[in-house]
mmCIF entry with sequence, helices, sheets and N, C-alpha, C, O atoms, coordinates in Angstrom:
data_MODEL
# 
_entry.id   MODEL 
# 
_entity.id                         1 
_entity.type                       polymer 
_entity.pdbx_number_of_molecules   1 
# 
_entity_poly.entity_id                      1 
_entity_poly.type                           'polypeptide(L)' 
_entity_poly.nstd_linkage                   no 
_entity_poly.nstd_monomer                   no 
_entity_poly.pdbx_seq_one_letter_code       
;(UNK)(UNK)(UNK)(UNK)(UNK)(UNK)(UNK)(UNK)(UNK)(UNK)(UNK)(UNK)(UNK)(UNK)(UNK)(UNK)
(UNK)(UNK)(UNK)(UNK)(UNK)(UNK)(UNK)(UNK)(UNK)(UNK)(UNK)(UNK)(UNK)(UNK)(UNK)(UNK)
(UNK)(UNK)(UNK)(UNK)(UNK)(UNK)(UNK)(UNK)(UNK)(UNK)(UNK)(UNK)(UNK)(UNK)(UNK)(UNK)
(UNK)(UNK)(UNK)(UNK)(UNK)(UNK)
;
_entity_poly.pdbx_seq_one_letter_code_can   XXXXXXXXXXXXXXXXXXXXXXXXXXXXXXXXXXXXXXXXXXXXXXXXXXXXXX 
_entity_poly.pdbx_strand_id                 A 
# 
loop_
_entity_poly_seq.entity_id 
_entity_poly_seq.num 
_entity_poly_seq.mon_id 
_entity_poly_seq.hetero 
1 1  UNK n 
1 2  UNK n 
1 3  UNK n 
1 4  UNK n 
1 5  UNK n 
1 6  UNK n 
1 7  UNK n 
1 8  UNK n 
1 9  UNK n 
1 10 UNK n 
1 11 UNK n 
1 12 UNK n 
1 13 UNK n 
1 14 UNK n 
1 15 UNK n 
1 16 UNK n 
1 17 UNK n 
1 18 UNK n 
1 19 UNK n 
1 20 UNK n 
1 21 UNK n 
1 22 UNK n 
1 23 UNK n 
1 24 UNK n 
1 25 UNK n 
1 26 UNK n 
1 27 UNK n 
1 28 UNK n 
1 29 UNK n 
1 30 UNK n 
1 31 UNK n 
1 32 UNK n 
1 33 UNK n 
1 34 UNK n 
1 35 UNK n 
1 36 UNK n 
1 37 UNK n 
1 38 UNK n 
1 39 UNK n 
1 40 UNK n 
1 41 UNK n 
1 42 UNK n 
1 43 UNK n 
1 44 UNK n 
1 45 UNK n 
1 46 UNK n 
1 47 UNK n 
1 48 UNK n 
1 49 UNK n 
1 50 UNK n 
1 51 UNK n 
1 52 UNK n 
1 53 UNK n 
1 54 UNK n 
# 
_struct_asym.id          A 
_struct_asym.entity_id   1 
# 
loop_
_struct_conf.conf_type_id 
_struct_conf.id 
_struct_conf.pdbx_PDB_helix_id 
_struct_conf.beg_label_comp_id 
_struct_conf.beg_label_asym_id 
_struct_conf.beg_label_seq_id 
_struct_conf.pdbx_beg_PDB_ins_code 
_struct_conf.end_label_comp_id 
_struct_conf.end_label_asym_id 
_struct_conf.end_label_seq_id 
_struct_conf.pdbx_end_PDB_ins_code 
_struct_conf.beg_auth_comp_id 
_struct_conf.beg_auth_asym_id 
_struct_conf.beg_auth_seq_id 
_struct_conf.end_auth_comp_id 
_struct_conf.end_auth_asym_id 
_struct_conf.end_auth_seq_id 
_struct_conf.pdbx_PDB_helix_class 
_struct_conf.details 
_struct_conf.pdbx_PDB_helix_length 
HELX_P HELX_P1 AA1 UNK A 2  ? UNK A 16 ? UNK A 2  UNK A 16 1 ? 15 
HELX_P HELX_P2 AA2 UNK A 22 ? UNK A 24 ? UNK A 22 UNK A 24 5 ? 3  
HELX_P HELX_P3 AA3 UNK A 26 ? UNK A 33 ? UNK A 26 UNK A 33 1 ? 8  
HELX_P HELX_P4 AA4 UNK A 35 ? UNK A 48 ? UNK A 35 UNK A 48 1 ? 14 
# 
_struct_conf_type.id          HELX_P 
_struct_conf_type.criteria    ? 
_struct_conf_type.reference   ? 
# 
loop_
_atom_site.group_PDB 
_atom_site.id 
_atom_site.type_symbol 
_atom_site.label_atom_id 
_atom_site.label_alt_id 
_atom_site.label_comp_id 
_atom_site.label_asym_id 
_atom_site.label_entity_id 
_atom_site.label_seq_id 
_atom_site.pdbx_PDB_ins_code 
_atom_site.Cartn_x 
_atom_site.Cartn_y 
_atom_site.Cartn_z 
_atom_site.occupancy 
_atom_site.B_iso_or_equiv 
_atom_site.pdbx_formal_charge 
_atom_site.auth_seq_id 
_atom_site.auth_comp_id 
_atom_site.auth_asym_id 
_atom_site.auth_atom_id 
_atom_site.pdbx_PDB_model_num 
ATOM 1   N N  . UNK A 1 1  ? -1.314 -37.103 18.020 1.00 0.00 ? 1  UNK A N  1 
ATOM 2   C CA . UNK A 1 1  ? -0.846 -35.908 17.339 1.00 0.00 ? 1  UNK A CA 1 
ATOM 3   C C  . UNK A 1 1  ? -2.028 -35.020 16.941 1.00 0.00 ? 1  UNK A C  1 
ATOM 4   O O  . UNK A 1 1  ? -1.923 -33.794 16.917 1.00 0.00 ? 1  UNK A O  1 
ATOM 5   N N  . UNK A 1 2  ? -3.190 -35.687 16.620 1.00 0.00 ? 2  UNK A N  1 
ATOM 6   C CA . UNK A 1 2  ? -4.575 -34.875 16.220 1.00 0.00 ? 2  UNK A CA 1 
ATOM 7   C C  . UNK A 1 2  ? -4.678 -33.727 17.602 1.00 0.00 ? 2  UNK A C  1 
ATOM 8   O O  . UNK A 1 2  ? -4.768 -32.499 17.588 1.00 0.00 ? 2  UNK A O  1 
ATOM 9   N N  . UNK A 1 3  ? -4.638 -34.410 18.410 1.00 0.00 ? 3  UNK A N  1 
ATOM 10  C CA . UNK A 1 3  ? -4.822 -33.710 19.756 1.00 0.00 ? 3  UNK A CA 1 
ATOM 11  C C  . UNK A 1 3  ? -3.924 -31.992 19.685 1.00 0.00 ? 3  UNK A C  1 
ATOM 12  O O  . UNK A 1 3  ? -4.243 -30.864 20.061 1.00 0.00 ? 3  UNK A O  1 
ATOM 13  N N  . UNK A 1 4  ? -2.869 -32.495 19.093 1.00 0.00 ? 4  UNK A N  1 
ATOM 14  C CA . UNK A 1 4  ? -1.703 -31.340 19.267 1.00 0.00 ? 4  UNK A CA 1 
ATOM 15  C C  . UNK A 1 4  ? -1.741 -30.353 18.291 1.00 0.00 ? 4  UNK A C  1 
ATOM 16  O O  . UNK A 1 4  ? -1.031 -29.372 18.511 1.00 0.00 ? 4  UNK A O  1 
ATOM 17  N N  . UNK A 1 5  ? -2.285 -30.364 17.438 1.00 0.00 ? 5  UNK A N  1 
ATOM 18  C CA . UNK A 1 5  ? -2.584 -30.292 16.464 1.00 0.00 ? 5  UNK A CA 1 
ATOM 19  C C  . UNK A 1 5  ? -3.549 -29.012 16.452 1.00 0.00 ? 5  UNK A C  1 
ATOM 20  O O  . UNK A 1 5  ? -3.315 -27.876 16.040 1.00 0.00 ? 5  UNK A O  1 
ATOM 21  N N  . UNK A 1 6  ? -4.809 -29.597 17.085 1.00 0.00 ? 6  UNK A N  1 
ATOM 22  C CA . UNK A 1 6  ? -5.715 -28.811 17.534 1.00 0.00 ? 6  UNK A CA 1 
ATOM 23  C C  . UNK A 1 6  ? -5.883 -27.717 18.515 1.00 0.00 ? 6  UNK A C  1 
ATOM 24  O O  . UNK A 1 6  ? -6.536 -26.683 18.372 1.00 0.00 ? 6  UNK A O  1 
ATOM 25  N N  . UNK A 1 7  ? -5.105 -28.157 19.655 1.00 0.00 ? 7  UNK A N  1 
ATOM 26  C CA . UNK A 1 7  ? -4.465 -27.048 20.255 1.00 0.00 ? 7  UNK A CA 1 
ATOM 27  C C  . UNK A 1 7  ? -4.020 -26.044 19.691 1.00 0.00 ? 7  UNK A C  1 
ATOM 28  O O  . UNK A 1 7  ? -4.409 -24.883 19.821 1.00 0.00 ? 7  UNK A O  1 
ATOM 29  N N  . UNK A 1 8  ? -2.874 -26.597 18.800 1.00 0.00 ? 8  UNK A N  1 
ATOM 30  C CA . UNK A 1 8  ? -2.095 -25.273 18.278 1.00 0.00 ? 8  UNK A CA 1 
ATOM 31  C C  . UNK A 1 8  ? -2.469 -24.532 17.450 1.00 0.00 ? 8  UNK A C  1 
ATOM 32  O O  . UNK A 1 8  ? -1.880 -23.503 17.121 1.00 0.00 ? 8  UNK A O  1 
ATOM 33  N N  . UNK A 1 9  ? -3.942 -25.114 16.797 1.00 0.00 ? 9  UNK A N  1 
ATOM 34  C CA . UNK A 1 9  ? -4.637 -24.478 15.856 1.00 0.00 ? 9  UNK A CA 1 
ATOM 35  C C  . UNK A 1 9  ? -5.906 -23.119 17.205 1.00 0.00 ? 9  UNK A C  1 
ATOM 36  O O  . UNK A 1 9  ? -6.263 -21.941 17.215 1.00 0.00 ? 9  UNK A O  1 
ATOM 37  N N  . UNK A 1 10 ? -6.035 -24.028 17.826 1.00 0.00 ? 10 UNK A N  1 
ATOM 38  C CA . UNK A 1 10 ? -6.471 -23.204 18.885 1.00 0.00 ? 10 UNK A CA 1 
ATOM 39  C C  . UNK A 1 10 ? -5.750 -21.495 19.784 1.00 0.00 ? 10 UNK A C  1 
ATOM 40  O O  . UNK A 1 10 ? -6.132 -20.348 20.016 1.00 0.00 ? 10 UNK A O  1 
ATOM 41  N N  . UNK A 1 11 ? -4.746 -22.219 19.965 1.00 0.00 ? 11 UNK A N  1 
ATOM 42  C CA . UNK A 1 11 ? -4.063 -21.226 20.327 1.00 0.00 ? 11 UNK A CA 1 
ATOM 43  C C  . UNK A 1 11 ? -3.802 -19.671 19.086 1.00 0.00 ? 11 UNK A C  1 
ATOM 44  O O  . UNK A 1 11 ? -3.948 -18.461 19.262 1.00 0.00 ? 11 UNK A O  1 
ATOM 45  N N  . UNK A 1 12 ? -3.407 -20.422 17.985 1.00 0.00 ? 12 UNK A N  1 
ATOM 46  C CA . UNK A 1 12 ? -2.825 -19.549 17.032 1.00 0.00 ? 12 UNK A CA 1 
ATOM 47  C C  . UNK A 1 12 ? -4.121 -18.708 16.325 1.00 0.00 ? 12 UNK A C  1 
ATOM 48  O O  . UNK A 1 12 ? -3.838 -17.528 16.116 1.00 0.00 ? 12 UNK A O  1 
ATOM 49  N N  . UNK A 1 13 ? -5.546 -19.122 15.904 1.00 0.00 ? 13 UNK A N  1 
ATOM 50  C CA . UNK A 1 13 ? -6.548 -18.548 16.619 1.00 0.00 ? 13 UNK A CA 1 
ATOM 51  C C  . UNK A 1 13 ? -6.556 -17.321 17.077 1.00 0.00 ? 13 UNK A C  1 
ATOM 52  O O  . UNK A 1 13 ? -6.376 -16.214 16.569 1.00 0.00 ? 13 UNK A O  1 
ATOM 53  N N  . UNK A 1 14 ? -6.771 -17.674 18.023 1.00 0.00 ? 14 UNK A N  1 
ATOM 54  C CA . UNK A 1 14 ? -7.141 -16.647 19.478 1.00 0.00 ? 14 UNK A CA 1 
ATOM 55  C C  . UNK A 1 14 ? -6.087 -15.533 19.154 1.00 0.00 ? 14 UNK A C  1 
ATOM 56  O O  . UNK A 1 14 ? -6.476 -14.370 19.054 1.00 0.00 ? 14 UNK A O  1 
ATOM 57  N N  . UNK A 1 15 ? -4.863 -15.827 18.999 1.00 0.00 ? 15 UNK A N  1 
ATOM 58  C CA . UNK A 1 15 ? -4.076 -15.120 19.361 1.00 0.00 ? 15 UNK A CA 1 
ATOM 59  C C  . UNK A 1 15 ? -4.496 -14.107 17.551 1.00 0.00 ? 15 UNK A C  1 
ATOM 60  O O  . UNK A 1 15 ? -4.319 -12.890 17.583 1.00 0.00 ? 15 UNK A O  1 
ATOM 61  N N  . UNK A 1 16 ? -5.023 -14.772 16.140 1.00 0.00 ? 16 UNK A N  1 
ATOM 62  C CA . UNK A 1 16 ? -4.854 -14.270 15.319 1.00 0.00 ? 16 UNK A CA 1 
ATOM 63  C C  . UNK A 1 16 ? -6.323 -13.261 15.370 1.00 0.00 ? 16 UNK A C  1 
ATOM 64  O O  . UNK A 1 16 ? -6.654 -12.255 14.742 1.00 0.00 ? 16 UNK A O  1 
ATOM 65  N N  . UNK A 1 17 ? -6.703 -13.731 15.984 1.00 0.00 ? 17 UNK A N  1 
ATOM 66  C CA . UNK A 1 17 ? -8.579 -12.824 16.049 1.00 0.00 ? 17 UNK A CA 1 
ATOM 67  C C  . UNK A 1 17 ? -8.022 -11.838 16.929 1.00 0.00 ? 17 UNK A C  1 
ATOM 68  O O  . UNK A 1 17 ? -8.972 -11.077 17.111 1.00 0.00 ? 17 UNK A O  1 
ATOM 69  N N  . UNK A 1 18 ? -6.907 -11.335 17.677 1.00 0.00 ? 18 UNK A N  1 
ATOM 70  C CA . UNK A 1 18 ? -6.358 -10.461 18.489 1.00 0.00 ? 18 UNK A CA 1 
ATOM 71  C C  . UNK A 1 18 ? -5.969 -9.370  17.759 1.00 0.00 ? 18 UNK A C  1 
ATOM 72  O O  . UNK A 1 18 ? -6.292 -8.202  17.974 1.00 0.00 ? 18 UNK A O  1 
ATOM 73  N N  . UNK A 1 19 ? -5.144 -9.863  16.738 1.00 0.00 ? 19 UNK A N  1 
ATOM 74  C CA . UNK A 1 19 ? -4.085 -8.887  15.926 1.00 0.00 ? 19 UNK A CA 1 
ATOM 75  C C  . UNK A 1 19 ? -4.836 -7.429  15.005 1.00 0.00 ? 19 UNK A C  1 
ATOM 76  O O  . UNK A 1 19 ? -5.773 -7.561  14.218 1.00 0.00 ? 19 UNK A O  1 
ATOM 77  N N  . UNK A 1 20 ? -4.270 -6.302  15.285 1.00 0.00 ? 20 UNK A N  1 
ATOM 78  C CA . UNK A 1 20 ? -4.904 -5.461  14.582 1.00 0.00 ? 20 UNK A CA 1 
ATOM 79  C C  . UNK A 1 20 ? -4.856 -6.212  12.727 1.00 0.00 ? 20 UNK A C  1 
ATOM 80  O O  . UNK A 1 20 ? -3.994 -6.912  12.195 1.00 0.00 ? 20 UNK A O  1 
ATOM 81  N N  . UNK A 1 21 ? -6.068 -5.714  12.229 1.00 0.00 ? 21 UNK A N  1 
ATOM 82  C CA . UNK A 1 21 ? -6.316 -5.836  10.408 1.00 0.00 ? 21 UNK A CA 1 
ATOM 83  C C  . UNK A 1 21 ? -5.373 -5.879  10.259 1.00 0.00 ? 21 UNK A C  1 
ATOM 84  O O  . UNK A 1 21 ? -4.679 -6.895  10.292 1.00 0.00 ? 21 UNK A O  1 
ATOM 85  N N  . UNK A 1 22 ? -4.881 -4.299  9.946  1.00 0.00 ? 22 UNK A N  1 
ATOM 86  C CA . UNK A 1 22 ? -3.050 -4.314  9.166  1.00 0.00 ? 22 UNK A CA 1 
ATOM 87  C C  . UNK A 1 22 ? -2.345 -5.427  9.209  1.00 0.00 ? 22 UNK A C  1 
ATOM 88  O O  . UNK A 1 22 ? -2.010 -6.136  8.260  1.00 0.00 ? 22 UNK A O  1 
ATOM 89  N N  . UNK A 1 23 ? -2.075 -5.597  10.609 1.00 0.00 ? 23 UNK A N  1 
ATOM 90  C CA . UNK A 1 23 ? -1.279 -6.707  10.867 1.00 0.00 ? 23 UNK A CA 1 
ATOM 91  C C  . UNK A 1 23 ? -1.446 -8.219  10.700 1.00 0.00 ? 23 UNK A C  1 
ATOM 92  O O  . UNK A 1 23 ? -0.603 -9.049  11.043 1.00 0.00 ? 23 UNK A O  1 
ATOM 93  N N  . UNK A 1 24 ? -2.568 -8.469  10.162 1.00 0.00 ? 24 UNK A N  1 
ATOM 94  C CA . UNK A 1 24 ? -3.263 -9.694  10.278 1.00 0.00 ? 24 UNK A CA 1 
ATOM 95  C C  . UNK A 1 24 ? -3.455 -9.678  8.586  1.00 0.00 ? 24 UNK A C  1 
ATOM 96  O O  . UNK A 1 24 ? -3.983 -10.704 8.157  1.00 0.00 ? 24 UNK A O  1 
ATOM 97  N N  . UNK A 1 25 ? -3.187 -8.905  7.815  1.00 0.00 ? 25 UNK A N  1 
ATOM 98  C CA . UNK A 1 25 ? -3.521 -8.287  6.497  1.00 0.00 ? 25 UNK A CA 1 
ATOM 99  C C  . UNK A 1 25 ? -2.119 -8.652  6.237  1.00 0.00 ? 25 UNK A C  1 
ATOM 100 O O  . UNK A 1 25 ? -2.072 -9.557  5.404  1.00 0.00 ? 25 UNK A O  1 
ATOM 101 N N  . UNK A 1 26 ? -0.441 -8.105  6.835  1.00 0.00 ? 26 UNK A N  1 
ATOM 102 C CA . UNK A 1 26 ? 0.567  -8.279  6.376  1.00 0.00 ? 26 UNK A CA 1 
ATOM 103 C C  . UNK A 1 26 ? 1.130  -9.658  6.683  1.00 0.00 ? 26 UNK A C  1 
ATOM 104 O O  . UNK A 1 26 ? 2.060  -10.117 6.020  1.00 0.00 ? 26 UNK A O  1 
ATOM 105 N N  . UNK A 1 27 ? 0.654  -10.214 7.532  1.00 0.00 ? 27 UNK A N  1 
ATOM 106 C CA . UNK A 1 27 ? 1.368  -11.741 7.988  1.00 0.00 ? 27 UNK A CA 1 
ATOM 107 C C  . UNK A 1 27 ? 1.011  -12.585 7.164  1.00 0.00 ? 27 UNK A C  1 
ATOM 108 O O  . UNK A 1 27 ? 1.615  -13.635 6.943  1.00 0.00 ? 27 UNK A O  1 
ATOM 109 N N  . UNK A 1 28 ? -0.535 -12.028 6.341  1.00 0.00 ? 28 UNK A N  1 
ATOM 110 C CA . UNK A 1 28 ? -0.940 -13.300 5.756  1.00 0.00 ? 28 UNK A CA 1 
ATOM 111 C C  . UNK A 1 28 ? -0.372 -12.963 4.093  1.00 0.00 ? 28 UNK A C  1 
ATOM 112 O O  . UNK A 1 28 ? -0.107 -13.999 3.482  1.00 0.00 ? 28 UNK A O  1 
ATOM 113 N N  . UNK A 1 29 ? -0.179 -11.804 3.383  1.00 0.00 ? 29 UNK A N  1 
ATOM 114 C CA . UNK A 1 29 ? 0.937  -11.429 2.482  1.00 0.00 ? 29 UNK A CA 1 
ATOM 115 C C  . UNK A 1 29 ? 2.044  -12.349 2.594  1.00 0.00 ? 29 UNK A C  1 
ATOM 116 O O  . UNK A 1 29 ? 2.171  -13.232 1.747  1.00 0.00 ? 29 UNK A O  1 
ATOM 117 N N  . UNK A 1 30 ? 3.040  -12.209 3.766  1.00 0.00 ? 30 UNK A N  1 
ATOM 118 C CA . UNK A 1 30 ? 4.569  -13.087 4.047  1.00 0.00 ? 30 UNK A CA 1 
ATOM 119 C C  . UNK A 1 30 ? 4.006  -14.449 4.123  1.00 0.00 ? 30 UNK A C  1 
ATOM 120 O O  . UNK A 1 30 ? 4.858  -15.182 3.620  1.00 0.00 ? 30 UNK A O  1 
ATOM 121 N N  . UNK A 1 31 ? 3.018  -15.133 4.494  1.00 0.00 ? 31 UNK A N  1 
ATOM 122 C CA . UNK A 1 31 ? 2.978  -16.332 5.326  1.00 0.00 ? 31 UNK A CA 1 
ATOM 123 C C  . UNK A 1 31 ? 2.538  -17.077 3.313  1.00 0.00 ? 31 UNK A C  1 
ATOM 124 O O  . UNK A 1 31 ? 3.040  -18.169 3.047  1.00 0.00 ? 31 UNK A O  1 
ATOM 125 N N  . UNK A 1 32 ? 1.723  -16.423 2.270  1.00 0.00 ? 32 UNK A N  1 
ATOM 126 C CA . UNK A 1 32 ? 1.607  -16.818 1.186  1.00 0.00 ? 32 UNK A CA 1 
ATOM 127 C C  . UNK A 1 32 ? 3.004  -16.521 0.430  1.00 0.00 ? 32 UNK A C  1 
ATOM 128 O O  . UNK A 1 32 ? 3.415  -17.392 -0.338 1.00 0.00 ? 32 UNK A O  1 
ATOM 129 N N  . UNK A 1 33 ? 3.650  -15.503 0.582  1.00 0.00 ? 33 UNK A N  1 
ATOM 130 C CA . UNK A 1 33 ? 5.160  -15.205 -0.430 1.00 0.00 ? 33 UNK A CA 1 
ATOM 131 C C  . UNK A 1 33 ? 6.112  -16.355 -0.046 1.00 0.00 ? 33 UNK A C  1 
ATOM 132 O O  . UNK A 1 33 ? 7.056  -16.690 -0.762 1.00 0.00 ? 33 UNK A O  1 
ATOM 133 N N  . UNK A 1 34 ? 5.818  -16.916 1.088  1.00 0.00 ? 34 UNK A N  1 
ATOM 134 C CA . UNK A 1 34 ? 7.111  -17.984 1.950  1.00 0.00 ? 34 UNK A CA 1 
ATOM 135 C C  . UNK A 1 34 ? 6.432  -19.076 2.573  1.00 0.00 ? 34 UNK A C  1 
ATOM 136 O O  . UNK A 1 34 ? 7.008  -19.594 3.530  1.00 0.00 ? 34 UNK A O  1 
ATOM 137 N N  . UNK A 1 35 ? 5.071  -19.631 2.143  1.00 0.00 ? 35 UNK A N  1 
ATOM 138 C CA . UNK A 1 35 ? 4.739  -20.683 2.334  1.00 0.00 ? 35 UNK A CA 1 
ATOM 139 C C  . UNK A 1 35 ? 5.297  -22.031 2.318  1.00 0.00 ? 35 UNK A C  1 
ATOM 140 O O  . UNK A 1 35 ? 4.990  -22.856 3.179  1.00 0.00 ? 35 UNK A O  1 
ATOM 141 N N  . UNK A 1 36 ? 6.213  -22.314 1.238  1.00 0.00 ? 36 UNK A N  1 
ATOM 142 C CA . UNK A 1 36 ? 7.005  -23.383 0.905  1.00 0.00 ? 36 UNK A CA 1 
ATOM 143 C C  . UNK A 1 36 ? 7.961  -23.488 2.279  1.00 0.00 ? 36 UNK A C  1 
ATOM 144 O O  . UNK A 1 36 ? 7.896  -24.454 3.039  1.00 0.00 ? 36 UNK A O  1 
ATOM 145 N N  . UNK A 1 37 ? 8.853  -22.354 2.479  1.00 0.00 ? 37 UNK A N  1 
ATOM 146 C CA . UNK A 1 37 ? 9.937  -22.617 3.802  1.00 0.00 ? 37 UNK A CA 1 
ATOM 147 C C  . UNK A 1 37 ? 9.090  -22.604 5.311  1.00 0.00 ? 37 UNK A C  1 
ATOM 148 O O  . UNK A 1 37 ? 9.577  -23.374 6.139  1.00 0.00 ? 37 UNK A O  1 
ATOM 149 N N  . UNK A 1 38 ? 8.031  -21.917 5.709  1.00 0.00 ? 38 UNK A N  1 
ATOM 150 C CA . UNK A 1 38 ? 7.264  -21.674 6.517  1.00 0.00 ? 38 UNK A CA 1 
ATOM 151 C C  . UNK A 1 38 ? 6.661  -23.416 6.729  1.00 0.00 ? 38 UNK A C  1 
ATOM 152 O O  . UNK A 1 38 ? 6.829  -24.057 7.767  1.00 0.00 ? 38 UNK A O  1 
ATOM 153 N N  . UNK A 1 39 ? 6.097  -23.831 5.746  1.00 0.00 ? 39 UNK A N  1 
ATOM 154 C CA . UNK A 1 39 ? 5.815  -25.396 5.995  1.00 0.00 ? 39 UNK A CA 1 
ATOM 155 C C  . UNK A 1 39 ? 6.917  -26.342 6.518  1.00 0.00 ? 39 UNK A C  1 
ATOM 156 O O  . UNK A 1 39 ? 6.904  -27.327 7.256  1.00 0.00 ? 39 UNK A O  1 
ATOM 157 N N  . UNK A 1 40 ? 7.541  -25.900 6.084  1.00 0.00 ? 40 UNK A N  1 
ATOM 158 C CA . UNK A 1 40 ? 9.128  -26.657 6.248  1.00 0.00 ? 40 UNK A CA 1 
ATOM 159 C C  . UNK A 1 40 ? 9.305  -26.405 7.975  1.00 0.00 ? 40 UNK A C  1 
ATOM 160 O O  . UNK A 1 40 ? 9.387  -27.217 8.896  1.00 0.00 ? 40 UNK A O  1 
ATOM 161 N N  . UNK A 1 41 ? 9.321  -24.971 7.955  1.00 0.00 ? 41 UNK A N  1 
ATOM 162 C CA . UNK A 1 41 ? 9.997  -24.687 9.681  1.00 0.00 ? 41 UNK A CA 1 
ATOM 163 C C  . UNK A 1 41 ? 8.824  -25.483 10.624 1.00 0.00 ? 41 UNK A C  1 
ATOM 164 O O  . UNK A 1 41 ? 9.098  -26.035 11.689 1.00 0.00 ? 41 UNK A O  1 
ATOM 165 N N  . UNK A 1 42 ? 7.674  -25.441 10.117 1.00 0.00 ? 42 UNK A N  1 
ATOM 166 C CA . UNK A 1 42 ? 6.546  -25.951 10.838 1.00 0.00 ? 42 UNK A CA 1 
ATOM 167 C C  . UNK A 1 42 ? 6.558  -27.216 11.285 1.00 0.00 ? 42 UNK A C  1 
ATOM 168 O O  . UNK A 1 42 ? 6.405  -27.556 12.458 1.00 0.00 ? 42 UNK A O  1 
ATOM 169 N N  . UNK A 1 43 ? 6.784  -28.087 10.136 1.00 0.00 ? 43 UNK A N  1 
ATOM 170 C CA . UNK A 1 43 ? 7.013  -29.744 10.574 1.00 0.00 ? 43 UNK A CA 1 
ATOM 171 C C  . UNK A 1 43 ? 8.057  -29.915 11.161 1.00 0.00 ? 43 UNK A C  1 
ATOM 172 O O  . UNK A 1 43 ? 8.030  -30.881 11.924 1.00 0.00 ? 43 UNK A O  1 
ATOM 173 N N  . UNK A 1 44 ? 9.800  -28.884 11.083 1.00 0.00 ? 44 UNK A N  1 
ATOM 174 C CA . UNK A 1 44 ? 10.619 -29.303 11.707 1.00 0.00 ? 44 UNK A CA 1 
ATOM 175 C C  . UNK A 1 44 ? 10.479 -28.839 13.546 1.00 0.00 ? 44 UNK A C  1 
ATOM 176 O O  . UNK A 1 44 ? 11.246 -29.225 14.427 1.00 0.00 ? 44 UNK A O  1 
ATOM 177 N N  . UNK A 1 45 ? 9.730  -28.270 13.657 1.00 0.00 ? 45 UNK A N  1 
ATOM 178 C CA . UNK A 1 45 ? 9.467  -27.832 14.674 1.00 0.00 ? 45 UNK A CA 1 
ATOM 179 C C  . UNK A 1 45 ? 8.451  -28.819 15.810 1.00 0.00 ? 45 UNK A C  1 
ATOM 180 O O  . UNK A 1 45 ? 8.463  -29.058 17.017 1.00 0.00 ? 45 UNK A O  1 
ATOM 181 N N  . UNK A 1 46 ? 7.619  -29.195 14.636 1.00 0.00 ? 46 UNK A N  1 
ATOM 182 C CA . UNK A 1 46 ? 6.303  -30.074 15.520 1.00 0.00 ? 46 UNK A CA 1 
ATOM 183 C C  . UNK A 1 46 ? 7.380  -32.052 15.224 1.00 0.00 ? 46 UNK A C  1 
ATOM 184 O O  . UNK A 1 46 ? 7.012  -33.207 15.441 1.00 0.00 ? 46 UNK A O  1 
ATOM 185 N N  . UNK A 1 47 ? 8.267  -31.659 14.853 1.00 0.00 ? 47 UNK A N  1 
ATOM 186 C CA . UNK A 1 47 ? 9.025  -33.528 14.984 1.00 0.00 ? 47 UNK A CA 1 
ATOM 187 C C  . UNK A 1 47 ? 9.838  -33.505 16.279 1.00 0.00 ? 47 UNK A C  1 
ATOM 188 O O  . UNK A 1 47 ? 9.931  -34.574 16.881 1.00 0.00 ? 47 UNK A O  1 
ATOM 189 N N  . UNK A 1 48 ? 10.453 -32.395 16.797 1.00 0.00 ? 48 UNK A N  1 
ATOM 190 C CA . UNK A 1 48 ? 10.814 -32.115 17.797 1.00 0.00 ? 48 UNK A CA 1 
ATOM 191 C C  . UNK A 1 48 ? 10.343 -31.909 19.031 1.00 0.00 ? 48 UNK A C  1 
ATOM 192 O O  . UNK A 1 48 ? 11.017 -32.296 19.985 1.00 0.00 ? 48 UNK A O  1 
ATOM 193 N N  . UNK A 1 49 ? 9.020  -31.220 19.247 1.00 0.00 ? 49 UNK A N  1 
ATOM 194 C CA . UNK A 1 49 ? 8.323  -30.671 20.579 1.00 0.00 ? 49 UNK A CA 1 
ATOM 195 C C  . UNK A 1 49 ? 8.228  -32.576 20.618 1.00 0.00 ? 49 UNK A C  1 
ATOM 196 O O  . UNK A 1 49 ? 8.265  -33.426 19.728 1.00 0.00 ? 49 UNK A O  1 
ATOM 197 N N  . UNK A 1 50 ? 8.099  -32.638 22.062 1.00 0.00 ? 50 UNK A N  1 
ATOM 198 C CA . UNK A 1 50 ? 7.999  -33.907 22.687 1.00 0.00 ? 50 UNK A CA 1 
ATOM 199 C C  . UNK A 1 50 ? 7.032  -33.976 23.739 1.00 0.00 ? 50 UNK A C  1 
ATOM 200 O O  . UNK A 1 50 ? 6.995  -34.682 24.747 1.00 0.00 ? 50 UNK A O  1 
ATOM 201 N N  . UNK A 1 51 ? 5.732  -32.504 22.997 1.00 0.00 ? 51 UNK A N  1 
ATOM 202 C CA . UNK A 1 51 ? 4.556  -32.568 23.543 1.00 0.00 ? 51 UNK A CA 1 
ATOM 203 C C  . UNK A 1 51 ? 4.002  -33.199 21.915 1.00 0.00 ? 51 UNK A C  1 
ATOM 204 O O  . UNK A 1 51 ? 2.931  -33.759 22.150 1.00 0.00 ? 51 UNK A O  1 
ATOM 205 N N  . UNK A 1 52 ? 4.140  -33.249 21.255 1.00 0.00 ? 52 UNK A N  1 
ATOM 206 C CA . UNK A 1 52 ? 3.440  -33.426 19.375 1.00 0.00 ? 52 UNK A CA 1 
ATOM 207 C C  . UNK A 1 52 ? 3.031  -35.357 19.737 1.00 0.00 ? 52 UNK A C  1 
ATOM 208 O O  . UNK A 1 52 ? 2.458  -36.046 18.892 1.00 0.00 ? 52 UNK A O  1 
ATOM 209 N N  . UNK A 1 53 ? 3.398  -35.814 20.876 1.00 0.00 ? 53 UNK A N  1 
ATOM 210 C CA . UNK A 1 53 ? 3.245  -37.222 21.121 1.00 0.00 ? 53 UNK A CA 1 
ATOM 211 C C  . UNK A 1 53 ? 2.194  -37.730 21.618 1.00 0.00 ? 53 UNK A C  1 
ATOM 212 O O  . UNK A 1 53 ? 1.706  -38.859 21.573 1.00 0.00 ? 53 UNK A O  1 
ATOM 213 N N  . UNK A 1 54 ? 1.776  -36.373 22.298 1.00 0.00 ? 54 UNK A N  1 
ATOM 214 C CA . UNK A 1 54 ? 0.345  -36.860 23.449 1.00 0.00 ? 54 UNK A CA 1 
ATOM 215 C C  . UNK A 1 54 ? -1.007 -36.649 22.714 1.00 0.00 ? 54 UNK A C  1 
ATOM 216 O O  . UNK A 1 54 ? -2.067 -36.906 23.285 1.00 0.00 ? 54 UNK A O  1 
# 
């Protein structure tokens, strides 16, 4: 799971060093106002992928 882990930290990354300021300025506003459910969708998401194994 470390493996998967890292990837997705990888991916999400790249893709966040992409995003204009503003936008990278407002996601991280929502992503602190809704942290509690956002953690939630996160683990229910990574118990499911049936790549989270390798």
């Amino acid at each position: 799971m470390e493996m998967y882990f890292k990837r997705m930290k990888d991916e999400w990354t790249g893709l966040v060093e992409q995003a204009d300021p503003l936008i990278r300025a407002k996601a991280a506003e929502i992503a602190v106002a809704h942290a509690h459910y956002l953690s939630i969708e996160f683990y229910r998401i990574v118990r499911i992928d049936p790549h989270a194994e390798e």
